[in-house]
N, C-alpha and C positions, 0 to 999 in steps of 0.2 A: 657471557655469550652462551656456554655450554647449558645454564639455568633455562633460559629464552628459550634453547633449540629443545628440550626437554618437554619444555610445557605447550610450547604447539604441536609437538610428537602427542602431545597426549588429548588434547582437544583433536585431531584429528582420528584417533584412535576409538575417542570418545563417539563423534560423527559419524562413525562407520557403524558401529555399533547401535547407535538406533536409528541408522536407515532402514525403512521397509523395505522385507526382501522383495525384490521383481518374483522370483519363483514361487513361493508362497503366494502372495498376493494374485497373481496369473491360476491358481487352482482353485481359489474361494469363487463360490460361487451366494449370492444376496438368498436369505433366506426370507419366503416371503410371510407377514403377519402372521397370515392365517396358518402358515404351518407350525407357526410356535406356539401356540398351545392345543390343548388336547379336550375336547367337550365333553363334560363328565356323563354324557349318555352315548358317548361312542360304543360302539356294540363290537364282539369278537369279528371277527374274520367268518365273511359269510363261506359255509364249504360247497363245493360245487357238487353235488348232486344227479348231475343231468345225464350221464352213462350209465347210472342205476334206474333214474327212473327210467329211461328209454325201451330196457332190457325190461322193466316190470319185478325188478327186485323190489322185497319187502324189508330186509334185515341188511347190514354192510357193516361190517366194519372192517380195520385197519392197526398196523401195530408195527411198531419196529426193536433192529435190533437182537434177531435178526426179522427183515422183512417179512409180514405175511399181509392175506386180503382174505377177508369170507364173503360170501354173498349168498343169502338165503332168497329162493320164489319158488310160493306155494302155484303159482300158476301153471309154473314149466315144470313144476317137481324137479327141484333140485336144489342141494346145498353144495358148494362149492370151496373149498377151502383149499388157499396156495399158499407157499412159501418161497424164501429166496433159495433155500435147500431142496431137501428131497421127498418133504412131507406135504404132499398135495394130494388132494383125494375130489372126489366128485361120486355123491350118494343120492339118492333118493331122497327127497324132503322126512326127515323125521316128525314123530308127533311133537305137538310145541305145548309144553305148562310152562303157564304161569301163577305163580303164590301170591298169597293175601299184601306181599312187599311191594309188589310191580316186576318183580324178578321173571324172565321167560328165560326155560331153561330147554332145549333140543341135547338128543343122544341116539346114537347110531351103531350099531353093528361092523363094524370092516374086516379085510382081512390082518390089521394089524392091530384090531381090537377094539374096543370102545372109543368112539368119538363123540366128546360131549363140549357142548356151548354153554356159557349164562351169561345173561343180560343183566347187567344191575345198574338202575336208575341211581345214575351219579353224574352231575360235572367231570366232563376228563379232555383234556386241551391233549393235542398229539403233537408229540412236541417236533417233530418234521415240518410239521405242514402248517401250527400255530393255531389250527382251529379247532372248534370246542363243539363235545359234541355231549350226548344226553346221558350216555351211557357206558359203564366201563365193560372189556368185553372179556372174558376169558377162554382159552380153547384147550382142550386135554386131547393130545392125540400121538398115539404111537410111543408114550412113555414123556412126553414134555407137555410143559405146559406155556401157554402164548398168551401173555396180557397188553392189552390196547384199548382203543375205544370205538364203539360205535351207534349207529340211527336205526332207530324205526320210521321207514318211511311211509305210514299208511297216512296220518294225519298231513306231510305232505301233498302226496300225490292225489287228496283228496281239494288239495290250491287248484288243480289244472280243471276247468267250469268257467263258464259262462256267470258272472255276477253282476246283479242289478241294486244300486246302489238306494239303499232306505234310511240312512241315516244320517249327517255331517256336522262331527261338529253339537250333539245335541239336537238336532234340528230334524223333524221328520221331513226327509221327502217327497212330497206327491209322485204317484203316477203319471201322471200330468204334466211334472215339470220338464222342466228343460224343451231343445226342440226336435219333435220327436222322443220323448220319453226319458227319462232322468239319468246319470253318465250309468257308464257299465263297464264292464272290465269282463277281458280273454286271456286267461292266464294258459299260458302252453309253456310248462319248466324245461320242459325235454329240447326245447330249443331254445329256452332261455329267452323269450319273447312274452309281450301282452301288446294287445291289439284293445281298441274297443270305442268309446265315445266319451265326451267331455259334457252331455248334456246338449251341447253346440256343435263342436266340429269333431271331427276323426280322431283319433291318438293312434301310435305305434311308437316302439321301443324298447330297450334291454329288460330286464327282469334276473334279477339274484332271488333265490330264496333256500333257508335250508330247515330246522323243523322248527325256528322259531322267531324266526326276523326274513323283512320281507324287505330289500331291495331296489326302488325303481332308478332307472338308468334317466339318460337326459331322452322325454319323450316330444317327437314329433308331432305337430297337429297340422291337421286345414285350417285356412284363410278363412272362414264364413265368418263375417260382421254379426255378434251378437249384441242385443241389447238389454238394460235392465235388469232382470231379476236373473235371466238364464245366462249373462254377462260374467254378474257374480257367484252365481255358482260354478261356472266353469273355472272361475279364478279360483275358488277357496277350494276347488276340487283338487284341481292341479298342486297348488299350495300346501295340501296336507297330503299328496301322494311324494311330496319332495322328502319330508320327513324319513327320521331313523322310526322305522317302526315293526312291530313285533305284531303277531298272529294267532286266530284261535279260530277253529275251523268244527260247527258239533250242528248237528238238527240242520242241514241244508243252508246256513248262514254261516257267513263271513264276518268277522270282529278285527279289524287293525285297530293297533293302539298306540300311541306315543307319549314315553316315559308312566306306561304303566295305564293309562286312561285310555277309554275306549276312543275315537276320532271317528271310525265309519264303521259302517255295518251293513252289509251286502246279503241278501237272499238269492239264490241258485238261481237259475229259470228253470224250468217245467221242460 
């Protein structure tokens, strides 16, 4: 008897043990396909920009550890540089060299001595904030020294134009096309919008950019029934602004590109 009461003690011991727990089970949540893998042209973490360009800052960078910000504009004349401490200053825009490396180097007068900045053309990810930026940044002031990274924003803010679309895909586009003239794009970063046309009907919608991937959010259009040839370009238009794609901005034209290839190419208007 005592054998018997034994062995169902232990098939019930057993049963307990690989029941699913209710509590576990109650916190999983289904992960879906598409988040389980990773496309090997996922681009870093776009960084937000949109408070410098507003300001008309040209230079920014960031650092931690302990915290600081700079912010260089030649406009307002002014170089600004803060900390989580006590070493914050605010000067007059210094002269700015740059070397045969790409290195731009500022330096300053204060009353607690020499304040000097260098730029050096490097990959450098911040590691707060996970995004990647062009350049690593260095600041000497008041007897320490602060390394971080940061942006030149001129090739930026040189996105925010009116652009008239000449290229897709290979394919010239007429002046001609579409209705009403071929799509175009209103890029405004400072408020993180683009406005513009599909060749057919309206667009508006979000916009990310920072000095070297471009962003589009889910854009809005008009109803107008296109047909035919202006049909299809408003589709393959839309269709390659969905893309991960990256930017180059020189001579009054615009170049996006996806996985490294050109896809459109926009000239300024007049």
């Amino acid at each position: 008897m005592l054998p018997k009461l034994i062995l169902v003690l232990l098939l019930l011991i057993g049963t307990a043990c690989h029941r699913p727990s209710a509590k576990i089970g109650a916190t999983l949540t289904p992960v879906p396909d598409s988040a389980k893998t990773v496309s090997r042209t996922e681009m870093p973490k776009i960084a937000d920009y949109s408070r410098y360009l507003k300001a008309g800052d040209e230079f920014m960078a960031i650092g931690n550890e302990p915290s600081w910000s700079l912010v260089i504009n030649s406009s307002k004349n002014y170089l600004r540089f803060k900390t989580s401490g006590a070493d914050s200053i605010s000067v007059p825009m210094p002269q700015r060299n740059v070397d045969s490396n790409g290195r731009v180097r500022f330096s300053a007068e204060t009353s607690q001595g020499t304040l000097t900045v260098l730029f050096r053309p490097d990959s450098c990810v911040d590691s707060m904030l996970g995004q990647q930026f062009d350049y690593r940044v260095d600041v000497t002031y008041n007897g320490k020294t602060y390394a971080g990274c940061g942006a030149l924003l001129r090739e930026l803010s040189l996105l925010n134009d009116i652009w008239v679309l000449q290229t897709l895909n290979g394919q010239t586009i007429s002046a001609t096309a579409g209705r009403g003239g071929p799509p175009r794009l209103d890029i405004q970063l400072a408020e993180g919008r683009v406005t513009g046309t599909t060749g057919c009907n309206r667009l508006t919608g979000p916009l990310k950019a920072d000095t070297r991937q471009l962003k589009f959010g889910s854009l809005a259009t008009t109803r107008m029934a296109c047909m035919g040839e202006t049909a299809r370009l408003e589709g393959d238009f839309l269709e390659t602004l969905s893309q991960t794609l990256t930017y180059r901005v020189a001579n009054g034209m615009l170049t996006l590109l996806h996985d490294n290839k050109p896809v459109m190419t926009f000239r300024k208007t007049d």
